[in-house]
C-alpha positions as CSV (number, residue, x, y, z in Angstrom):
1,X,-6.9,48.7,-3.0
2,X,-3.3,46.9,-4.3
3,X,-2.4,47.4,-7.7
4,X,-0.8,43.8,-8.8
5,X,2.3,44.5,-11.1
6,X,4.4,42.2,-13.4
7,X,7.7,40.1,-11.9
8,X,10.3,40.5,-14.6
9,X,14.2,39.5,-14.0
10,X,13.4,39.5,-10.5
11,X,11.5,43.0,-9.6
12,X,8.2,44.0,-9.6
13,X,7.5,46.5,-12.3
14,X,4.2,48.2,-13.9
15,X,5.4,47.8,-17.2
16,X,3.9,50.3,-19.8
17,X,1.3,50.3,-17.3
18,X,-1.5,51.4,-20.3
19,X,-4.6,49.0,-19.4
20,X,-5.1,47.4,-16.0
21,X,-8.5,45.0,-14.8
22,X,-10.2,44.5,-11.7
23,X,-9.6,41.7,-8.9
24,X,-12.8,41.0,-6.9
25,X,-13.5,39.0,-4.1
26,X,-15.8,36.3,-5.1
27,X,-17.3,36.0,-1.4
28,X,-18.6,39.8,-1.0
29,X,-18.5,40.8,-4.7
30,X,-16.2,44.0,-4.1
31,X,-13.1,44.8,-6.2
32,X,-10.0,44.1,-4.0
33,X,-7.2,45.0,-6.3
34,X,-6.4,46.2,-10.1
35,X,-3.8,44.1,-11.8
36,X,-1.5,45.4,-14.7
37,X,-2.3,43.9,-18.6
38,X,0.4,43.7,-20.2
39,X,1.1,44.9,-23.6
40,X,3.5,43.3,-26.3
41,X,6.4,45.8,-25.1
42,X,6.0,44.5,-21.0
43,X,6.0,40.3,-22.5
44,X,9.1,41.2,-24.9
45,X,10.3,42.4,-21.4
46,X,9.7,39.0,-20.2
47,X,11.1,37.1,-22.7
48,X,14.2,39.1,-23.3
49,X,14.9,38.6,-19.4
50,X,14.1,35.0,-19.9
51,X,16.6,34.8,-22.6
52,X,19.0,36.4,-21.0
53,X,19.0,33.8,-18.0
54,X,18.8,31.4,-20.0
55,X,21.9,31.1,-21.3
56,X,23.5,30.1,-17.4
57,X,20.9,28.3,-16.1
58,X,20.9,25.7,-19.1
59,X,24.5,25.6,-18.2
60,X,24.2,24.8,-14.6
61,X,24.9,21.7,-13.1
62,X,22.3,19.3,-12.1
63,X,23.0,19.4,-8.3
64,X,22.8,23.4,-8.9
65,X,19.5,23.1,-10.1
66,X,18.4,20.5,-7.5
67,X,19.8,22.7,-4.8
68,X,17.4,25.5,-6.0
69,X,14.5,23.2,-6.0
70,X,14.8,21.7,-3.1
71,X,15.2,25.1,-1.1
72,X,11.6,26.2,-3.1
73,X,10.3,22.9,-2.2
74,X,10.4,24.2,1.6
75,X,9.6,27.8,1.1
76,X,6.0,26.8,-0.9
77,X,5.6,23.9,1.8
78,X,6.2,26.8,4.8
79,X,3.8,28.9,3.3
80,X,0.7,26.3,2.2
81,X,-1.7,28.2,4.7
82,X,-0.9,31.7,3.5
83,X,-1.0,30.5,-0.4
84,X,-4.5,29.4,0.4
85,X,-5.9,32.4,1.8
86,X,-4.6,34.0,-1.4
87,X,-6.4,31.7,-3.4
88,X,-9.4,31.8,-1.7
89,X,-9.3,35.8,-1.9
90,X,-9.5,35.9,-4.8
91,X,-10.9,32.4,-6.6
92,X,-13.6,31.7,-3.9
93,X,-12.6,28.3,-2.6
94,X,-12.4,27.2,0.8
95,X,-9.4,27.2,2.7
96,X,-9.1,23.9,3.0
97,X,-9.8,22.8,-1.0
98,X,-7.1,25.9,-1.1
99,X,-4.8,24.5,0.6
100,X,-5.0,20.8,-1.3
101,X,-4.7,22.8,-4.3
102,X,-1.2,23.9,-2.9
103,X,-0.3,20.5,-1.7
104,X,-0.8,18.8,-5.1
105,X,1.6,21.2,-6.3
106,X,3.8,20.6,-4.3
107,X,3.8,16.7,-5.3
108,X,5.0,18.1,-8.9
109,X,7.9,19.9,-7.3
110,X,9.3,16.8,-5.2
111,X,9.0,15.3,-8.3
112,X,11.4,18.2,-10.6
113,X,13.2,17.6,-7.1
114,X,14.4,14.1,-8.6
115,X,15.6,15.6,-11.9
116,X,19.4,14.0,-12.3
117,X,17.2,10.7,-12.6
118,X,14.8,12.0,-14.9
119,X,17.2,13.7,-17.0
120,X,19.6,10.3,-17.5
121,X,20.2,9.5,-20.4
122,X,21.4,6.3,-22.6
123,X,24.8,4.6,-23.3
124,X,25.8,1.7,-25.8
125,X,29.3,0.4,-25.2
126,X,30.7,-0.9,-28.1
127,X,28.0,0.0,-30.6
128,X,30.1,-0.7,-33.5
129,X,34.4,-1.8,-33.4
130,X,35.7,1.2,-31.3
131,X,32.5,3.4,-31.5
132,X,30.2,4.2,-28.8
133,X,26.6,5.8,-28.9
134,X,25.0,7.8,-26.1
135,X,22.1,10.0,-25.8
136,X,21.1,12.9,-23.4
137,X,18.4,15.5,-23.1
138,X,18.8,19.1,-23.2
139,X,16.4,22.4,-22.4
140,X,14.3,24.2,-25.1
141,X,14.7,27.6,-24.4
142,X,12.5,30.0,-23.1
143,X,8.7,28.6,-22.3
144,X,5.2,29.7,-21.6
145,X,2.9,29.0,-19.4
146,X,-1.4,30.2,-19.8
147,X,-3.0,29.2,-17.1
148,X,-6.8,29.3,-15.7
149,X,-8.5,31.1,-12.7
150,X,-9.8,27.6,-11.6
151,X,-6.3,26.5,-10.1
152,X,-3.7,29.5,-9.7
153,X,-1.1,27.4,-7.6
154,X,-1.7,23.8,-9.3
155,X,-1.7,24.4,-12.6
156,X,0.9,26.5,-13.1
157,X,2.7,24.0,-11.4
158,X,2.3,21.5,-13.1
159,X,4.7,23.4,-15.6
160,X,7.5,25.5,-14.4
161,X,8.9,23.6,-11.9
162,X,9.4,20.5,-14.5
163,X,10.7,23.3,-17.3
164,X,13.2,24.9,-14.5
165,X,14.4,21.7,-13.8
166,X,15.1,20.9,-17.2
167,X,17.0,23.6,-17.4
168,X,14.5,26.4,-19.4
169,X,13.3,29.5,-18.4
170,X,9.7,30.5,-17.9
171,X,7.1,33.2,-18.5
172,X,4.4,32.9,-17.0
173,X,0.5,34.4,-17.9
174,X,-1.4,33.2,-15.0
175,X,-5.6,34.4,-14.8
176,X,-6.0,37.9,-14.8
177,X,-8.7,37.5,-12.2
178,X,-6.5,35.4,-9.3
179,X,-3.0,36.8,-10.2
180,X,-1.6,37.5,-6.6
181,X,-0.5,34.2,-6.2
182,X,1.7,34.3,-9.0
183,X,3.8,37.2,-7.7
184,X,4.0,35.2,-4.5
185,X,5.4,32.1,-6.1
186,X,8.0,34.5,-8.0
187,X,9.1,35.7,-4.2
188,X,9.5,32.6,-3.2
189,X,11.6,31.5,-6.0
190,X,13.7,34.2,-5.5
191,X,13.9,33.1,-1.7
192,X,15.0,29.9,-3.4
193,X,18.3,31.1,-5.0
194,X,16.9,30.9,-8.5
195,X,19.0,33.5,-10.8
196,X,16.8,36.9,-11.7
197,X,15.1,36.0,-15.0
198,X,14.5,32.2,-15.2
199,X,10.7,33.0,-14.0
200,X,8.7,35.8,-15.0
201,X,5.5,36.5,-14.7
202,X,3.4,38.9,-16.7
203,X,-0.8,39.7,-16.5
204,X,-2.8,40.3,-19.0
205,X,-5.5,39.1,-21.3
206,X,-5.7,37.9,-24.9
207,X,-3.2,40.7,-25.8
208,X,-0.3,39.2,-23.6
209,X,-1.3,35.5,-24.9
210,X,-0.9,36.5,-28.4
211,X,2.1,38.0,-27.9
212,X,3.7,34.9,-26.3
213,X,2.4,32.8,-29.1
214,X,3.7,34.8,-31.9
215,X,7.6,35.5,-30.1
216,X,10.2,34.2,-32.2
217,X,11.7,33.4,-28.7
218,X,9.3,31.3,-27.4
219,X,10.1,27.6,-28.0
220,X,7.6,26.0,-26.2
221,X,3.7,27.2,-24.8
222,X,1.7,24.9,-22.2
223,X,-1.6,25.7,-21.7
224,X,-5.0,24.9,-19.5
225,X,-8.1,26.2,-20.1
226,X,-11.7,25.7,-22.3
227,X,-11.8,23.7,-25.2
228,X,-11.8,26.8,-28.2
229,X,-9.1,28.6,-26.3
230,X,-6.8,25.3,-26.3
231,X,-7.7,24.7,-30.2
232,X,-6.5,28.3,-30.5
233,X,-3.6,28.3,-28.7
234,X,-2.3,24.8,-30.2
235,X,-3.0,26.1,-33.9
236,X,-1.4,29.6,-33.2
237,X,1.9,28.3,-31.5
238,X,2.4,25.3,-33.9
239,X,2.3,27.5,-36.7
240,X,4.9,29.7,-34.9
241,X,7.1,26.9,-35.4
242,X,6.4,26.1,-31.3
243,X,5.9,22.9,-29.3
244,X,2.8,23.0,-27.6
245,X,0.6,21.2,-25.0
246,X,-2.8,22.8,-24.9
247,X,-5.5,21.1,-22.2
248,X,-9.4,22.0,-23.0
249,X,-12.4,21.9,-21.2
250,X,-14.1,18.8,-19.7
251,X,-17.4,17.0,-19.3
252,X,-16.7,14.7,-16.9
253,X,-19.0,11.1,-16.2
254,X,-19.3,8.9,-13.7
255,X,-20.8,5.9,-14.2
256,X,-22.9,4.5,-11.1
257,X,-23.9,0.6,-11.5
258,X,-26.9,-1.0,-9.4
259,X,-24.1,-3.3,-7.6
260,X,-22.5,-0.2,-6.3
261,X,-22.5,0.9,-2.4
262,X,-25.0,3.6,-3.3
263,X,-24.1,5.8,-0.8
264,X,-20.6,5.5,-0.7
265,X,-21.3,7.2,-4.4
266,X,-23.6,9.7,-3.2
267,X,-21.0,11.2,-1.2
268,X,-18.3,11.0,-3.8
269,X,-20.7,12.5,-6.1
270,X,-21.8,14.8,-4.3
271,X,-17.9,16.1,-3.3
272,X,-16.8,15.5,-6.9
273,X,-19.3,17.4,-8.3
274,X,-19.7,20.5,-5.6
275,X,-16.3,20.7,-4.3
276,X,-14.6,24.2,-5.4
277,X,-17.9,25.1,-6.8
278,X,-17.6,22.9,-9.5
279,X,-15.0,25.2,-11.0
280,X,-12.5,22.1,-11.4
281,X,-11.7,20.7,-15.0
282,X,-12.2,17.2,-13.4
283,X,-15.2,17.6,-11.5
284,X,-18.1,14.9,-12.2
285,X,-21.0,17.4,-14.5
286,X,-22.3,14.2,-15.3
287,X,-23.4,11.1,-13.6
288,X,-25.1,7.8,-15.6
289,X,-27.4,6.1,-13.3
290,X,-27.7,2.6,-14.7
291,X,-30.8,0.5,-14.3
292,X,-32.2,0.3,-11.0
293,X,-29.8,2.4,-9.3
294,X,-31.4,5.4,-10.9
295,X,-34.3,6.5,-8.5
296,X,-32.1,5.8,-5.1
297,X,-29.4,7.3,-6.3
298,X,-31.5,10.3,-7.0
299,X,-32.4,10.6,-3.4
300,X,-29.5,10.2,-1.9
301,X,-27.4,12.3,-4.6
302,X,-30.1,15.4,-3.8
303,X,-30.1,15.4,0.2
304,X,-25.8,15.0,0.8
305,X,-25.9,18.0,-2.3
306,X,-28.9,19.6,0.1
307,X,-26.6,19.4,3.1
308,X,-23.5,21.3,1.6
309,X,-23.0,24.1,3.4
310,X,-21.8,26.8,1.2
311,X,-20.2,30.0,2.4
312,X,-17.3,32.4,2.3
313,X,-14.3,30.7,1.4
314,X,-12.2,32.1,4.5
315,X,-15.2,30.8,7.0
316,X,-14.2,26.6,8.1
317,X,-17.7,26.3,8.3
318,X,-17.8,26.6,4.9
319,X,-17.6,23.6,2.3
320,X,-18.1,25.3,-0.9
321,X,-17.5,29.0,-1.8
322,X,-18.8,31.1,-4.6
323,X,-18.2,31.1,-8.4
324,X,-15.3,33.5,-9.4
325,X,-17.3,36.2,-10.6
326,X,-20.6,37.7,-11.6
327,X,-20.7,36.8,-15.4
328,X,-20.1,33.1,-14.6
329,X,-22.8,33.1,-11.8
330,X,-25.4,34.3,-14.5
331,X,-24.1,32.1,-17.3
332,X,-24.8,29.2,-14.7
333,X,-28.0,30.2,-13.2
334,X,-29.2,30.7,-17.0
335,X,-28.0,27.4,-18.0
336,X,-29.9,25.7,-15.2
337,X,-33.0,27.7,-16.5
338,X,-32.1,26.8,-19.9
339,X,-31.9,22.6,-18.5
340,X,-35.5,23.2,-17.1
341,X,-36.8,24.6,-20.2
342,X,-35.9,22.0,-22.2
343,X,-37.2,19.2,-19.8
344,X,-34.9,18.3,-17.0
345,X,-36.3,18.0,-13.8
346,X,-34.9,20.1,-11.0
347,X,-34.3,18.2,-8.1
348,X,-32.0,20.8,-6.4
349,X,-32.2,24.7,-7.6
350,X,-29.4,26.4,-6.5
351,X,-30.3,30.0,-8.4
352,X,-30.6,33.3,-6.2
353,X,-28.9,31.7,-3.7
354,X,-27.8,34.3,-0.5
355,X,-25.3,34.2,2.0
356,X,-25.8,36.1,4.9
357,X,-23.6,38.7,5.4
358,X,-22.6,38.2,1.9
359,X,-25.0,39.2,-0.3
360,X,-22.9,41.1,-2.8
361,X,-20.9,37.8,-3.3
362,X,-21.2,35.3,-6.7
363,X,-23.1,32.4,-5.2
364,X,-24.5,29.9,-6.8
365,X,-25.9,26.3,-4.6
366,X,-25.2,23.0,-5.7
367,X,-28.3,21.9,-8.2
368,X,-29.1,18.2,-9.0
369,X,-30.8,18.4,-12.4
370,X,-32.3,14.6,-13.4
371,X,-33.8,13.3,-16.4
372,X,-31.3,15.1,-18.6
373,X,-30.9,13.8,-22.3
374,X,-27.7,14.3,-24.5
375,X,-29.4,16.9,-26.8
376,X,-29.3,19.6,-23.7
377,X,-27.5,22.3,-23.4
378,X,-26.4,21.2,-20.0
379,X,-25.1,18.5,-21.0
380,X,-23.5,19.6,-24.1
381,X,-21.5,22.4,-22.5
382,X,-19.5,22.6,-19.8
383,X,-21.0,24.3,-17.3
384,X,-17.9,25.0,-15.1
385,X,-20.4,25.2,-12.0
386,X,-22.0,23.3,-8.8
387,X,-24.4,21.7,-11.4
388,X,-24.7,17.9,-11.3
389,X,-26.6,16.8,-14.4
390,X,-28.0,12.7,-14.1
391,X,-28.7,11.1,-17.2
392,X,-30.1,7.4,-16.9
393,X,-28.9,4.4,-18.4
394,X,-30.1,0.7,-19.2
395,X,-27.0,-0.8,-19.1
396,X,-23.1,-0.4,-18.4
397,X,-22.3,-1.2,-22.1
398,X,-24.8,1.8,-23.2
399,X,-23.5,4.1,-20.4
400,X,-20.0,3.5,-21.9
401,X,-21.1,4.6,-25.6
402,X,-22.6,7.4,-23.9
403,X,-19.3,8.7,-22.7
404,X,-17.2,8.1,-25.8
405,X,-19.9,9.8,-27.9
406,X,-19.2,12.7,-26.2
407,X,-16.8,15.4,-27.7
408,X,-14.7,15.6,-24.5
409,X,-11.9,12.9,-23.2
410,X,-10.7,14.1,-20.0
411,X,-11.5,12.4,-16.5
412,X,-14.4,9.5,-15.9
413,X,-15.3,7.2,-13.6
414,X,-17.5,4.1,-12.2
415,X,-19.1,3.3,-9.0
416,X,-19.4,-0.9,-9.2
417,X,-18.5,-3.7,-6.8
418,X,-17.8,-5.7,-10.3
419,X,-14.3,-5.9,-11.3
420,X,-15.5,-8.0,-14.5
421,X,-17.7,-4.4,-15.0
422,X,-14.9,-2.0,-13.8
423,X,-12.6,-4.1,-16.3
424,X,-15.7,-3.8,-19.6
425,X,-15.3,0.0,-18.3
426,X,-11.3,0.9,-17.9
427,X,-10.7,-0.5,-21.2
428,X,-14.0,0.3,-23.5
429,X,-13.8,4.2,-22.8
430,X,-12.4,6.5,-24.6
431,X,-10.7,8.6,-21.9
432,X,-7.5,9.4,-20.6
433,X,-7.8,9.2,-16.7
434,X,-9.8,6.9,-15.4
435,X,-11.3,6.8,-11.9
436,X,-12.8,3.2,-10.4
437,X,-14.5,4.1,-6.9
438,X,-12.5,7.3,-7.1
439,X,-14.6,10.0,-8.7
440,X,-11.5,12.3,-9.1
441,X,-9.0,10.1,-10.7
442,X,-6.1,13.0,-11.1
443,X,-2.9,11.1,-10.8
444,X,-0.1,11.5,-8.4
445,X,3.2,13.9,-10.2
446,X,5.1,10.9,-11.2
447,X,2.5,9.9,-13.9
448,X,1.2,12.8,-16.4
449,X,-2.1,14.2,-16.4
450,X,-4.1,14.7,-20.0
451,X,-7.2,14.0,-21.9
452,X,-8.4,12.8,-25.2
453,X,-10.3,14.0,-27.7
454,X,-11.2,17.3,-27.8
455,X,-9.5,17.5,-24.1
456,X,-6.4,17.5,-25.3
457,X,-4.5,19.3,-28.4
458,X,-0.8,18.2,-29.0
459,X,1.0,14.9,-28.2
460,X,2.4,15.7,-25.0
461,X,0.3,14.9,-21.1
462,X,1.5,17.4,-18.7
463,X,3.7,17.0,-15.4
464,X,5.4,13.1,-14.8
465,X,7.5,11.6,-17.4
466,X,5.8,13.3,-20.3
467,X,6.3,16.4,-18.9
468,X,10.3,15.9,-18.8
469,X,10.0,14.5,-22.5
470,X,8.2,17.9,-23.6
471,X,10.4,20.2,-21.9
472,X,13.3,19.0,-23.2
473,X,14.8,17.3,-26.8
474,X,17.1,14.7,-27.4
475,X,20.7,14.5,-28.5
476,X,22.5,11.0,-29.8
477,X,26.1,11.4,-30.8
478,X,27.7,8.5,-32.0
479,X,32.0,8.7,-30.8
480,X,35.3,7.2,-32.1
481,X,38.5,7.4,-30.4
482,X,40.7,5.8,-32.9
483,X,44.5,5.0,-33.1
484,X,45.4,7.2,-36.3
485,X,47.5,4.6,-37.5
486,X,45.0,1.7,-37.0
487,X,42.1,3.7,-38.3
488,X,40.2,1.7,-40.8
489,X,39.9,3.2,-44.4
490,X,36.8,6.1,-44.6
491,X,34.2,4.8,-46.8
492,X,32.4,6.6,-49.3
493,X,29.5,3.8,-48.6
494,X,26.6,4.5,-45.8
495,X,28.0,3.6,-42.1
496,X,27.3,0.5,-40.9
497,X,28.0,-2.0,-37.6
498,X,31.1,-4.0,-38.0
């Protein structure tokens, strides 16, 4: 068993090395490794180191940076397959969701790859007689990334690459439960060219989050993760005097209309709501069957969800893998009781579900729970499971109140062969990302990814354009060049054109 340390200015180190947690394997339930937690001395470590760097790397030139980027660009794409077994080590996931995982990543970095576009700024000639105005962007500082279990490739890169382009330094605090890939990354940076101390990667647990939040050097935190972390981390930063983007949780709808190909949904359904587990912030928890297309969507929904075949994430038989651990397989499995009890009809029980061979490991099969009403709990929480819950609907207008009365704002989407419906729909919810016939509708890297409501706390959508606006602030300097002897007077009145 591996004990996972902390990359700081480019070494490995234990740190203070005073607390450390356990890394299981979600497919046989055994501990595979003990990771370092840091304490406030090992992130002041980080941050010092980041500091440090920071000073040339804001300095370098664009075609300096780009140089590094590029060069990551092909290390991460070289080593997709061995990233995904990684990930699937220690998250569960099949290789193959893995390795898409890795490749959507990888979409954000080709994108940081374009950065002396992104980073142009503005130029008026001849603002005023003999005065110009121009504006450019510059880097923060040192930033933070908090990242989730669900995603331990993606997410974080949905961040650093974007702040390194900019020319910031990062720490990052990925899960404590699916670290290694982390330290990989940090390798292959280094492979890259990138200077010791630009990224940094510390584990830990609340105590490393807090201490990132409350450091005078931090200038900027990103985050991903539930709902009352996100309000925490928003609340905690910004009154640190820190910009912040903080993503919460999700309860994801799509909307499935009598007109629609039926099972062309099922199967999208079925994927978007199974696929990793269900451990995806934009996987479909909840589907509104409108009118008629309620009872044979039901069927069709329940035998594709019967037909998954679920498995250890390393085996390609496998489609979907086990939850991450053994507290969220019981929090699921009591939530599906909990729908039962309070009148949802099973359809689909995927409690006490075992793998042969794997026994020991933190499965859970996909469940189709119908008949569920807004009061229950699983529908009010996120379940953050292979748990599809069907609520039914009269009509598209009542499906659509149904989603904006919902607390959550992240991801949603409709199955229709309407445009005149998909149109009533794209603009009447209350959403930020909006699938039509795509259950998943994550955008590509060169738009930004975010939520409303209670999805989202800050101003700023993550990756794409609004990614380079938060990672960076703007400078307008207004310049003269006069002749000293044809200067005009100085005024003691405000500036103006002329």
């Amino acid at each position: 068993m591996s004990f996972i340390e902390h990359w700081i200015a480019g070494r490995l180190t234990a740190g203070g090395a005073t607390r450390s947690g356990d890394v299981f394997n979600p497919a046989t339930g055994q501990r595979q490794h003990e990771v370092a937690l840091a304490d406030p001395g090992d992130v002041e470590a980080a941050v010092a180191a980041a500091r440090e760097a920071f000073v040339s790397w804001s300095q370098s030139s664009l075609s300096a940076r780009t140089k590094v980027l590029f060069a990551f660009r092909e290390l991460v794409n070289a080593n997709v397959d061995r990233l995904a077994e990684i990930v699937s080590d220690e998250h569960g996931k099949v290789l193959s969701d893995a390795a898409g995982e890795v490749q959507r990543g990888l979409e954000v970095i080709e994108f940081a790859c374009g950065l002396p576009q992104l980073l142009k700024g503005e130029y008026s000639d001849q603002a005023s007689t003999g005065v110009d105005v121009f504006s450019f962007r510059e880097p923060l500082g040192v930033c933070a990334g908090i990242t989730p279990f669900n995603f331990p490739v993606m997410v974080p890169m949905w961040m650093y690459p974007v702040a390194i382009a900019c020319g910031n330094t990062f720490v990052l605090k990925p899960s404590e439960r699916d670290p290694s890939a982390s330290n990989f990354i940090a390798e292959l940076w280094r492979k890259a060219g990138l200077p010791d101390g630009v990224f940094n990667v510390v584990h830990g647990d609340r105590v490393a989050v807090d201490a990132l939040l409350q450091h005078p050097d931090v200038a900027a935190v990103s985050f991903v993760g539930s709902t009352p972390i996100a309000r925490y981390i928003h609340q905690q930063a910004s009154a640190a005097g820190k910009r912040v983007q903080a993503l919460g949780g999700a309860k994801n709808h799509a909307i499935v209309l009598p007109d629609a190909d039926l099972d062309f949904a099922a199967n999208h359904l079925s994927a978007a709501a199974f696929g990793s587990a269900g451990e995806r912030c934009m996987a479909i928890s909840a589907a509104v069957a409108v009118g008629g297309a309620g009872d044979p969507l039901m069927e069709l929904v329940t035998r594709k969800a019967g037909e998954v075949v679920v498995g250890p994430g390393r085996d390609p038989r496998s489609e979907m893998g086990p939850v991450v651990t053994a507290a969220a397989r019981e929090r699921i499995e009591s939530l599906i009781g909990t729908g039962e009890a309070q009148g949802a009809k099973v359809l689909l029980d995927g409690r006490g579900l075992r793998v042969a061979g794997y026994e020991d490991g933190f499965f859970v099969g996909p469940t189709v729970l119908d008949q569920v009403a807004p009061a229950m709990d699983v529908y009010t929480e996120e379940i953050f499971g292979p748990v599809l819950s069907v609520v039914r609907a009269g009509t598209v207008e009542a499906a659509i109140e149904l989603i904006n009365a919902n607390p959550y704002g992240n991801g949603t989407a409709i199955f229709t062969s309407s445009g005149e419906a998909a149109r009533t729909f794209q603009r009447g919810v209350k959403v930020g990302m909006i699938g039509i016939n795509v259950p998943i509708p994550v955008p590509m890297a060169y738009y930004s990814f975010g939520g409303w409501k209670d999805s989202l706390f800050g101003d700023r959508h993550i990756h794409g354009p609004e990614g380079i606006s938060f990672y960076t602030r703007g400078k307008v300097v207004t310049s003269r060049w006069p002749q000293v002897a044809a200067a005009p007077d100085a005024s003691l009145h405000f500036p103006t054109a002329s």
